[in-house]
Every structure is written in structure tokens, then in C-alpha cells.
C-alpha positions as CSV (number, residue, x, y, z in Angstrom):
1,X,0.0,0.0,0.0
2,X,1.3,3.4,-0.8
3,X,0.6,6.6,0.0
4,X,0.0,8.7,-2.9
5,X,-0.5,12.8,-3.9
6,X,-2.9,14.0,-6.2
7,X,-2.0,17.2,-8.1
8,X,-4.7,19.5,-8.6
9,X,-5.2,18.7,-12.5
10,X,-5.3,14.8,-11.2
11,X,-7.7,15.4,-8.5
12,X,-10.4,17.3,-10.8
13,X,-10.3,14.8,-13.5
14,X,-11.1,12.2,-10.5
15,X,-13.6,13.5,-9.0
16,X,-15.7,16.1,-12.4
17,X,-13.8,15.4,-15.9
18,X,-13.8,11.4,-16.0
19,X,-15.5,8.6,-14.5
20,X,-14.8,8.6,-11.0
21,X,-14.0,4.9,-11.2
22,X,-11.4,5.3,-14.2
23,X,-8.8,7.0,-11.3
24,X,-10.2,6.4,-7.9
25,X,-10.3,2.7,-9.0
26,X,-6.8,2.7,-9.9
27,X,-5.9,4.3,-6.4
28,X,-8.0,1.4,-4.3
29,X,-5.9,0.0,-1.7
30,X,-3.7,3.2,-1.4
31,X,-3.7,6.1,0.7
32,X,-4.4,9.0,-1.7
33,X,-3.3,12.7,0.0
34,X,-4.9,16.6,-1.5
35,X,-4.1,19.4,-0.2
36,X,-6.7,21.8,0.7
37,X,-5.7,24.3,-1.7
38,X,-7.1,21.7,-4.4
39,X,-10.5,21.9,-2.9
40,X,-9.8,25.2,-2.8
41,X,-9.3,25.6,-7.0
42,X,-12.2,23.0,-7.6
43,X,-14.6,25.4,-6.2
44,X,-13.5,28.1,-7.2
45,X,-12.8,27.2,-11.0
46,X,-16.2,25.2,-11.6
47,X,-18.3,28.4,-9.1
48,X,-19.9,25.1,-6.9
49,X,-21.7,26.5,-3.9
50,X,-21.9,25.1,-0.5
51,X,-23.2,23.1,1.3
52,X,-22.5,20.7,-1.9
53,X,-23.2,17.0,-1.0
54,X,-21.8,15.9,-3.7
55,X,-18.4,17.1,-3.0
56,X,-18.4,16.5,0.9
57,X,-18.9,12.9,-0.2
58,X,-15.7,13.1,-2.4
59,X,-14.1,14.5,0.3
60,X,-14.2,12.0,2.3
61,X,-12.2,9.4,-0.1
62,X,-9.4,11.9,0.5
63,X,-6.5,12.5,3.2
64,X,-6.2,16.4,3.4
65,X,-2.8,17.9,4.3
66,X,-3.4,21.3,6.0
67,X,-1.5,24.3,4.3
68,X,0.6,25.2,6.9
69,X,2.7,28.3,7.7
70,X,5.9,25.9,7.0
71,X,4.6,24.7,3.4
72,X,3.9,27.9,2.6
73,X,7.1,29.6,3.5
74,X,8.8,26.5,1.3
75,X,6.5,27.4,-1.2
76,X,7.9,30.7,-1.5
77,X,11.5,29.5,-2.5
78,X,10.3,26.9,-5.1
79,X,11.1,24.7,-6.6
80,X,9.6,25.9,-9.4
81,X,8.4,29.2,-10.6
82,X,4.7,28.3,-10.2
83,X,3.7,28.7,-6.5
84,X,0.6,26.4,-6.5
85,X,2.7,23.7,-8.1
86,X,5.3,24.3,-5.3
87,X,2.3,24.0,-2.6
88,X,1.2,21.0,-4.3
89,X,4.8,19.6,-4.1
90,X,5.7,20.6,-0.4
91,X,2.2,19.2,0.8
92,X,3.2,15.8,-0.8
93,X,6.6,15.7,0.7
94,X,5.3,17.0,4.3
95,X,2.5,14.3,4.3
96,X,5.7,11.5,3.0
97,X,4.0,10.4,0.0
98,X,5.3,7.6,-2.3
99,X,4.1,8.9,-5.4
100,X,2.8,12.2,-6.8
101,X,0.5,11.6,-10.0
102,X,0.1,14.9,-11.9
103,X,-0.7,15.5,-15.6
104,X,1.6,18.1,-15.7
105,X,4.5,17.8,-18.2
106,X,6.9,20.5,-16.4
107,X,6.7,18.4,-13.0
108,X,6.4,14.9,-14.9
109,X,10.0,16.4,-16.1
110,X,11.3,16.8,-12.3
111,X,11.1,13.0,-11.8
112,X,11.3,13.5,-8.0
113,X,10.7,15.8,-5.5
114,X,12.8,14.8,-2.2
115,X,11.8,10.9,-1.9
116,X,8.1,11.4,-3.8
117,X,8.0,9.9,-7.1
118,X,6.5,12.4,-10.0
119,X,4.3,10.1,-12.2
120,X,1.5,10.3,-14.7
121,X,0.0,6.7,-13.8
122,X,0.9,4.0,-11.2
């Protein structure tokens, strides 16, 4: 069992774009980490109001890291230029994730980020 990041791109195509089965059935067994700031973009990019059932039910198939004061200080520095990529990436590491699965060719070209493994699939 591994314990495993979803980028923000990753964790809206799980839970709106595709089938929810097509990922989150890939990711049974695991431990699967967000970070809140990926809740965050999902509402504010698709305008969803709360309450929403539908997405306190995802939710719940989901470990949250907390943005902290310390992941947002690494943020700062980078690695990259992209500070939402760099939370996404510090939030991984903090939580000691296995894999990070992200669509995202510029960190799918990092490889690694401390001991988390940047993948597009497991």
C-alpha cells in the first residue's frame, strides 16, 4: 500500500472530468493525500456552492494535508516558478507520499521531488 498525492489537475479529473471509477479505482488499496488548496481551485474554477453533497462525499475518499505556515514559507522558494505547483509539491513531501500523480508535463520532467516519485499513472 502506498501513499500517494494527487496534483490538482489529477484530483479534478477524478472527481468532475472522468469517471470517478477510471482513477479512484486505480488508487483502491492506497492512501491517496490533497491538499486543501485543491478543494480550494475545484470550487472556485467550476463556481460550486456550499453546502454541496456531492463534494463532501468526495471528500471524504481523501486524506487532506493542512496548508501550513511551514509549506507555505517552502512554497515561497520553489522549486519551481509556479507557487501552486510548489504547494502542491511541499504538501506531498510534508504528508511522506510515495508517489505524486500529476498531468503536468513541467513536473512529470522533475522525476522527483525529495523521496516522492512524479508520475502520470501508477
Amino acid at each position: 500500500m502506498a501513499k500517494i498525492f494527487l496534483d490538482t489537475n489529477y484530483f479534478i479529473d477524478a472527481i468532475h472530468r472522468r469517471p470517478e471509477k477510471l482513477i479512484l479505482g486505480t488508487l483502491e488499496g492506497h492512501t491517496v493525500y490533497i491538499s486543501t488548496l485543491s478543494i480550494h481551485i475545484y470550487y472556485y474554477v467550476y463556481n460550486i456552492k456550499i453546502p454541496n453533497v456531492k463534494v463532501t462525499e468526495q471528500r471524504e475518499k481523501f486524506q487532506v494535508v493542512d496548508f501550513s505556515e511551514i509549506i507555505l514559507d517552502r512554497s515561497l522558494v520553489g522549486p519551481t516558478a509556479d507557487f501552486e505547483d510548489n504547494v502542491q509539491l511541499h504538501s506531498a513531501a510534508e504528508s511522506g507520499c510515495d508517489f505524486f500523480l500529476t498531468s503536468d508535463n513541467k513536473l512529470l520532467s522533475m522525476k522527483f521531488f525529495g523521496k516522492t516519485k512524479i508520475v502520470s499513472a501508477l
